[in-house]
C-alpha positions in Angstrom: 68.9 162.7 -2.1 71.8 161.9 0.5 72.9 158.6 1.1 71.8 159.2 4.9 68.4 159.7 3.9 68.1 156.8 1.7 69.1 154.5 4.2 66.5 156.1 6.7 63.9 155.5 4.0 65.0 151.6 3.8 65.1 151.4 7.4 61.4 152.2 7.9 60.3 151.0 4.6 61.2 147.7 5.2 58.9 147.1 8.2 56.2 147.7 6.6 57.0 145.9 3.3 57.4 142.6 5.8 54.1 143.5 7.5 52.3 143.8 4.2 53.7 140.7 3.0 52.8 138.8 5.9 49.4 140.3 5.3 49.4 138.8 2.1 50.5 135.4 2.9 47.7 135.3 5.4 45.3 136.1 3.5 46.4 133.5 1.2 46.7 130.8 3.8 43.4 131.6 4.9 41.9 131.5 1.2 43.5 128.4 0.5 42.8 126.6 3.6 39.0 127.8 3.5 39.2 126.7 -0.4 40.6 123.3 1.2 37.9 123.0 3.4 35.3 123.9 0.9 36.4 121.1 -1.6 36.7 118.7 1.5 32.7 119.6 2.6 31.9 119.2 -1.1 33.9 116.1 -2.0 31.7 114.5 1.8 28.7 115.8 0.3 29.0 113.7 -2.7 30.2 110.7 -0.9 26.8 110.7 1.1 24.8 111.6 -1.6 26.6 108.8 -3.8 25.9 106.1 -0.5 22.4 107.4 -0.6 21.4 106.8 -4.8 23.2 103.8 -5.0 20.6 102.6 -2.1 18.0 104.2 -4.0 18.4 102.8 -7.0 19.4 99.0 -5.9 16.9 98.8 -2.8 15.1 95.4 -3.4 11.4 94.6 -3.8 11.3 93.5 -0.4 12.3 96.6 1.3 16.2 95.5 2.2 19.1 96.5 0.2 21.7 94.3 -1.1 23.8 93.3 1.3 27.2 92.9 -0.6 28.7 91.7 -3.8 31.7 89.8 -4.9 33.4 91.1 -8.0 35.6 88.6 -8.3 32.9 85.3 -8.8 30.2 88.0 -9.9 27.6 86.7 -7.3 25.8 88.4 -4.4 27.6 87.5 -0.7 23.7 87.4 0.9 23.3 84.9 3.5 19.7 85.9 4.5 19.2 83.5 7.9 22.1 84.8 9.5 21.8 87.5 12.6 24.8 89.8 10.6 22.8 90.2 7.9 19.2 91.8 9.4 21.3 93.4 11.7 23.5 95.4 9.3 19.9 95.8 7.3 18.6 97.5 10.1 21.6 99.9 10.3 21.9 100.8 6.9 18.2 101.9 7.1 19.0 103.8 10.5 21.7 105.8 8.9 19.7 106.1 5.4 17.2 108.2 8.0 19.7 110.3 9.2 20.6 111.1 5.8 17.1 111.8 4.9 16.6 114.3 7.8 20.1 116.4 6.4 19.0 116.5 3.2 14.9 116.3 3.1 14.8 114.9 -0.6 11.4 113.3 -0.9 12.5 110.9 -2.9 14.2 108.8 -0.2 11.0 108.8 2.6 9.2 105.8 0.6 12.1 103.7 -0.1 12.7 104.1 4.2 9.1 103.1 4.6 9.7 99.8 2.5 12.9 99.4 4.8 10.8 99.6 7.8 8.1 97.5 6.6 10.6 94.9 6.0 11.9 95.2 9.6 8.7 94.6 11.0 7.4 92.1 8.9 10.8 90.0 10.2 10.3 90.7 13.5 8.6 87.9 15.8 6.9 88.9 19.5 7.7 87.2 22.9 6.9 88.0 26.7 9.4 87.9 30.0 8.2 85.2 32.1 7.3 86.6 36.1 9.7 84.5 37.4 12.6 85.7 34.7 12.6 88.7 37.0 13.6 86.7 40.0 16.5 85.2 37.9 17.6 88.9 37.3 17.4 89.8 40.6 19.6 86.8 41.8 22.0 87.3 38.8 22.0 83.8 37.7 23.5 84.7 34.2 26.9 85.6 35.8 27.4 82.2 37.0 30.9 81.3 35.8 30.5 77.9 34.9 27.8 75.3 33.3 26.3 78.0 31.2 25.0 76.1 28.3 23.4 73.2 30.3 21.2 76.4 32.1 20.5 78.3 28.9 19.0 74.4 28.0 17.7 73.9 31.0 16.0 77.2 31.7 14.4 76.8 28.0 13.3 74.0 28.4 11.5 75.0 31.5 10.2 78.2 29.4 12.0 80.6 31.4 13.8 82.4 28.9 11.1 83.9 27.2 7.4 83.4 26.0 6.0 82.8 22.6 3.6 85.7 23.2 4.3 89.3 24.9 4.3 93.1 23.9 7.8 92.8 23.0 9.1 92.1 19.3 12.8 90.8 18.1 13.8 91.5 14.7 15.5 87.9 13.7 16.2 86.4 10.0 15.9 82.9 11.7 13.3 83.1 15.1 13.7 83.8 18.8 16.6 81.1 19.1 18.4 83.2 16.6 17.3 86.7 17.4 20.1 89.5 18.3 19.8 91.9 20.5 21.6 94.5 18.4 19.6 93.8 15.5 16.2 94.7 17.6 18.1 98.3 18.8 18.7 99.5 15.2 15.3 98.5 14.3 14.3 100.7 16.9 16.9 103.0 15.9 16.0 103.5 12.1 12.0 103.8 13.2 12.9 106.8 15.8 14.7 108.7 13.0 12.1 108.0 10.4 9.4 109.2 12.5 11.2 112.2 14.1 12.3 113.4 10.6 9.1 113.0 9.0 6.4 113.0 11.5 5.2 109.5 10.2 3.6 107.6 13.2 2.4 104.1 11.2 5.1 102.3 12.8 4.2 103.3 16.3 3.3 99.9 17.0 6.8 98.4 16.0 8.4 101.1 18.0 6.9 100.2 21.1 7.7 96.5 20.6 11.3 96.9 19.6 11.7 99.2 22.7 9.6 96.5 24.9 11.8 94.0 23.8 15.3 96.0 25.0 13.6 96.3 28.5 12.6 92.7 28.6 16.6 91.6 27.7 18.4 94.3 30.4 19.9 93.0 33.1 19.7 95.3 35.8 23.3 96.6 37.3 25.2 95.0 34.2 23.6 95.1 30.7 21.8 93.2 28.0 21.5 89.7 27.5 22.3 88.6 23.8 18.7 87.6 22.8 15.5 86.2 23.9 17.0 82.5 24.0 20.4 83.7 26.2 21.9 84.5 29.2 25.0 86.0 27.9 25.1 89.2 29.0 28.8 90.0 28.8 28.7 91.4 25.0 29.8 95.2 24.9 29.2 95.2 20.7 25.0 94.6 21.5 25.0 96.3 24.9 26.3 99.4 23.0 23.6 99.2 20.5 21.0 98.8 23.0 21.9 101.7 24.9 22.2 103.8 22.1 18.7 103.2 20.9 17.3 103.7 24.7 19.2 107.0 24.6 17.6 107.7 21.6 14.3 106.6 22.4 14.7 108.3 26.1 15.2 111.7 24.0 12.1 111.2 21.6 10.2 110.2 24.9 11.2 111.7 27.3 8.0 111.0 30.3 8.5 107.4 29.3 9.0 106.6 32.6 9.7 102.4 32.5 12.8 103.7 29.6 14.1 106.4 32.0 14.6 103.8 35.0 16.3 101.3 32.8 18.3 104.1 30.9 19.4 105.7 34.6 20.5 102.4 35.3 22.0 101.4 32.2 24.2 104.7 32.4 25.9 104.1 35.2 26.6 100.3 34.6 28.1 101.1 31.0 29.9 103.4 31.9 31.6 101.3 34.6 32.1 98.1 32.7 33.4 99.8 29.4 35.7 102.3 31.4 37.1 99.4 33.4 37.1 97.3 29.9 37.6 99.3 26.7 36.3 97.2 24.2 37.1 98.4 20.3 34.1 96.1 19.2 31.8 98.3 21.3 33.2 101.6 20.5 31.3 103.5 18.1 28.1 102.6 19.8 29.2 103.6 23.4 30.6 106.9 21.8 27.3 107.5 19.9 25.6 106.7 23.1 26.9 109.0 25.2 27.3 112.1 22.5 23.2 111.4 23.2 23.2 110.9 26.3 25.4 114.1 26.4 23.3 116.6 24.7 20.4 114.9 26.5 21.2 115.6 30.3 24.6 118.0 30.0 25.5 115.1 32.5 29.8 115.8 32.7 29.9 112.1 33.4 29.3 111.1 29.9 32.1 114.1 28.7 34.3 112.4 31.3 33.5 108.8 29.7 34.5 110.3 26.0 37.7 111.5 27.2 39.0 108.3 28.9 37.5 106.5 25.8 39.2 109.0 23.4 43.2 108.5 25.2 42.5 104.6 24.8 41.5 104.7 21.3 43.5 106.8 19.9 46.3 104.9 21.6 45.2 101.4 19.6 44.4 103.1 16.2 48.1 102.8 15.0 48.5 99.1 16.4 45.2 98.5 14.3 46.4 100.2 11.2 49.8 98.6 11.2 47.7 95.4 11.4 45.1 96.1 8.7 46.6 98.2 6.8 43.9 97.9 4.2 40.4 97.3 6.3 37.8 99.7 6.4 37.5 101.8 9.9 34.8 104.0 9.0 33.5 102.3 12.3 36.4 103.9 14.7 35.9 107.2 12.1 32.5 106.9 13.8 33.6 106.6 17.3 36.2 109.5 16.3 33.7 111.2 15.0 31.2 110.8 18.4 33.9 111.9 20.8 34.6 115.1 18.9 31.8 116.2 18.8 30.4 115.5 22.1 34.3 116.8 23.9 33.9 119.9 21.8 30.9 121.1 23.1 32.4 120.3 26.4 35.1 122.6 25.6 37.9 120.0 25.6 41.0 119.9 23.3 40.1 117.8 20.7 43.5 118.4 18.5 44.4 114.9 19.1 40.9 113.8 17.8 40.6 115.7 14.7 43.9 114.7 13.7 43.0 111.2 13.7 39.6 111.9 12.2 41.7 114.0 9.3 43.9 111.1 8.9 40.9 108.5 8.9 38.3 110.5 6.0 41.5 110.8 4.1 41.1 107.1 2.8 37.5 107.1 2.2 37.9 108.0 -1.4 39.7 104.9 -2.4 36.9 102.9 -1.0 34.5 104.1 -2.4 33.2 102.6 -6.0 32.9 105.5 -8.9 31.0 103.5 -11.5 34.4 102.9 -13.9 34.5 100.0 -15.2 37.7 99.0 -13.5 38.6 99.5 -10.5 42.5 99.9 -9.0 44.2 97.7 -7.2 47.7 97.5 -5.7 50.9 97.5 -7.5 48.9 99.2 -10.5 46.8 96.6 -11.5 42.8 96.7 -11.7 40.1 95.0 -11.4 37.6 94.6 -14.2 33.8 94.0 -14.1 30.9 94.9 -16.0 29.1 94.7 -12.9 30.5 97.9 -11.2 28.9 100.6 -12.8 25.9 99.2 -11.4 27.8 99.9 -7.6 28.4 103.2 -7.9 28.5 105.1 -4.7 29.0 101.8 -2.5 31.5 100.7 -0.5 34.5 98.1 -0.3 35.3 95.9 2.6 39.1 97.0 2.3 41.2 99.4 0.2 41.5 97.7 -3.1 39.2 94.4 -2.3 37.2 93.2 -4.5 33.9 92.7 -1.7 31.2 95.2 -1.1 29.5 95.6 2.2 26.3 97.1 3.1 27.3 97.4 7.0 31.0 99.4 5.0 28.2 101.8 3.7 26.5 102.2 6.6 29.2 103.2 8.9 31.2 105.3 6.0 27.9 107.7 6.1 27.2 107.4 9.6 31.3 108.5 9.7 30.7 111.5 7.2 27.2 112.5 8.6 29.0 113.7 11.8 32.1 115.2 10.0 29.2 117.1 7.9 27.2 118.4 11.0 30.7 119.9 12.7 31.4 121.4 9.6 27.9 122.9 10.0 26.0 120.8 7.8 22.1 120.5 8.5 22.1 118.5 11.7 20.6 115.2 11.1 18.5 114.2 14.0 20.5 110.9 14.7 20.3 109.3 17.5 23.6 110.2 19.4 23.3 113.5 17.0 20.4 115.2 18.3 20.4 118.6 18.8 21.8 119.8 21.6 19.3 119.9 24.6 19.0 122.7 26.3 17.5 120.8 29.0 18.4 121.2 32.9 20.9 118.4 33.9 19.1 115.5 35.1 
């Protein structure tokens, strides 16, 4: 063989060799990220399912679950008159519902009716006085000054509420003390339960808990705190609230009284949380509109998500380099809302699901495995013959010592919406509904 015909072999040899090896590497690249993302579905699927025992196996007599635990003086951290507490109780059995409608295992729908049954059993009915209405109308509430002599004044005078109404406010300490945000994820966890098992004995509960958010909205601005305020101004509540109305509004759709106050509530959220970005509210407003969203196909709410998205994803590093440690399975939420919702709009969400990649990667160090002992930083650990007992729940921070129920609730809320874009079974969660293919309202 001549040398000339040698080197025309090599010439057109080598192409080829380089596109076969690119080939190669490809295919690799795509084996090892689909292996990658196959071990990330599976390690989620674990986390969830590990949230989901440990509430099955620790749930209480009385229906709740236990709220959080201190490893370091070994006792329970359960303060059972506040408005956290049955608050956070009525999310964790909201998300446990969602959970429940991903997986279907049987074993979980008794344990939610005990959860419910304890929601209702703390909630307490009250009315809206006639002349509350005129109050609304003048918007007394906003007054700038002398608010706590009217909030006494106007309960004295019984204008606040009644003792006796259609509506119901879940409270661990009576109207006075009642939360608005507690009654919305009451109403929250019943809508999921019932739509994800066809279980109508709570029926009744349902339409006081929803009774009670129409009684407390303030038409053109929000929700007032509770039966026994006027403090409307609270974004964290306000979000809750319209979640759960979004929610109901998509259960119920001809409920005409939820559709008016929902219409209005849309465009006064919107307004107020656009103009005022608040990071307290922002899970809940995300969730809210990903339902309101796939609800109506209304671009408003895709438009809302994306001026939400630039601002939060703006703070997260300000928040990190603050709390380095804390647990933001809430903003993983949010995160988690606004992708979804922008990518059915067909937006760029690259900026999103970096921060979301970033975000899940920590969740493994918070959650408890059931050693023994449990790391902390600089290499030591913390040892308790209590936490193989809290398997599968949550700290309060990277290497803390406190459990949370409201950290488990919001790290499965977090990885139920990771697990539906991944294609998961699509939980039926309020602000996670399937996508309507309704005509635009």
């Amino acid at each position: 063989m001549t040398a000339r015909s040698t080197k025309f072999r090599v010439r057109w040899l080598r192409p080829f060799a380089c596109f076969a090896a690119a080939l190669m590497l490809a295919a690799f690249a795509h084996a090892s990220d689909h292996d990658a993302q196959g071990r990330g579905t599976d390690d989620r699927s674990a986390m969830m399912r590990g949230i989901a025992e440990y509430w099955l196996a620790s749930q209480q007599a009385d229906g709740l679950l236990p709220y959080g635990f201190d490893f370091l003086t070994g006792k329970a951290d359960d303060d059972v008159t506040s408005t956290g507490f049955i608050a956070r109780e009525a999310g964790a059995i909201w998300v446990w519902a969602r959970y429940y409608a991903a997986v279907r295992d049987q074993r979980y729908v008794e344990p939610l009716r005990r959860g419910l049954q304890a929601l209702a059993k703390r909630s307490v009915p009250f009315g809206k006085p006639r002349a509350q209405r005129v109050l609304d109308a003048l918007r007394i509430y906003q007054i700038p000054f002398g608010r706590m002599t009217l909030t006494r004044a106007l309960h004295s005078a019984g204008l606040l509420y009644t003792s006796e109404g259609p509506a119901s406010a879940l409270t661990a300490s009576g109207l006075d003390g009642a939360w608005t945000g507690s009654t919305a994820l009451a109403l929250l966890a019943e809508l999921e339960y019932a739509r994800a098992t066809g279980d109508q004995r709570f029926a009744a509960s349902r339409n006081a808990w929803r009774d009670a958010l129409l009684a407390l909205y303030v038409p053109g601005h929000g929700f007032r705190d509770g039966p026994a305020s006027i403090n409307d101004d609270d974004d964290f509540s306000a979000g809750e609230a319209w979640l759960a109305l979004a929610a109901y509004n998509d259960f119920d759709p001809h409920d005409a009284r939820v559709r008016d106050v929902l219409a209005d509530a849309d465009n006064a959220l919107i307004a107020r949380l656009t103009a005022r970005p608040d990071t307290q509210a922002f899970q809940w407003s995300s969730m809210a509109a990903l339902q309101r969203w796939r609800t109506t196909r209304d671009p408003r709410f895709a438009e809302f998500a994306r001026n939400q998205s630039r601002v939060f994803i703006t703070r997260l590093p300000r928040r990190v380099e603050r709390d380095p440690y804390g647990n933001r399975c809430g903003w993983l939420e949010g995160f988690g809302a606004m992708r979804a919702l922008l990518g059915e709009a067909g937006d760029d969400v690259t900026r999103l699901d970096a921060a979301i990649v970033r975000e899940a990667a920590r969740l493994p160090r918070l959650q408890i495995t059931g050693e023994p002992r449990m790391p902390l930083g600089g290499g030591g650990y913390l040892v308790s013959p209590a936490l193989p007992r809290f398997a599968g729940a949550f700290l309060w921070e990277e290497y803390g010592r406190i459990t949370r129920v409201d950290a488990e609730a919001h790290c499965l809320s977090a990885l139920l919406l990771m697990h539906e874009r991944r294609g998961g079974a699509h939980p039926p969660a309020s602000g996670v509904t399937t996508p309507a293919k309704r005509t635009p309202q």
